[in-house]
C-alpha positions, 0 to 999 in steps of 0.5 A: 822168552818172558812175556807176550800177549796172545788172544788179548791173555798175558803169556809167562814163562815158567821154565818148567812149564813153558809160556802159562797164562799169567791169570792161572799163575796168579791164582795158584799162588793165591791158592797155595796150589796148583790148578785143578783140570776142572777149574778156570780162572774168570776175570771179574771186569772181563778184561784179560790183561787185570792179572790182580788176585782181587780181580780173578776167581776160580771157578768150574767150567759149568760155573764159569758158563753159567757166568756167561750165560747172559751175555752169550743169550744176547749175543746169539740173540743179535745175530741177524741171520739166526732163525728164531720160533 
């Protein structure tokens, strides 16, 4: 068991829980408490692998999309075949 890497996220083993993504367990423990249904844990440098409490904030999903808004508007801008007017 231990760790692993899965879609770029460092997996742990907790062995009450199974294979928990390390950033939310990193989280929790700066929270004092467990994770709510609503919240996720963004990477401030968008790299998934910087689990450091400094690098990670807990935010609502609509927050979180919010975050990404900038990014996802480019991206879907970039696509060559998508219709635009």
């Amino acid at each position: 068991m231990g760790r692993k890497l899965v879609s770029g996220y460092v997996m742990v083993w907790v062995d009450d829980r199974g294979y928990i993504q390390e950033h939310r367990l990193v989280a929790e423990k700066s929270l004092g408490r467990m994770l709510r249904a609503d919240e996720v844990v963004h990477h401030r440098n968008e790299i998934r692998t910087d689990n450091r409490p400094e690098n990670l904030a807990v935010m609502t999903r609509a927050e979180h999309m919010n975050e990404h808004r900038d990014t996802l508007v480019t991206a879907r801008k970039a696509v060559p075949w998508r219709k635009t007017g």
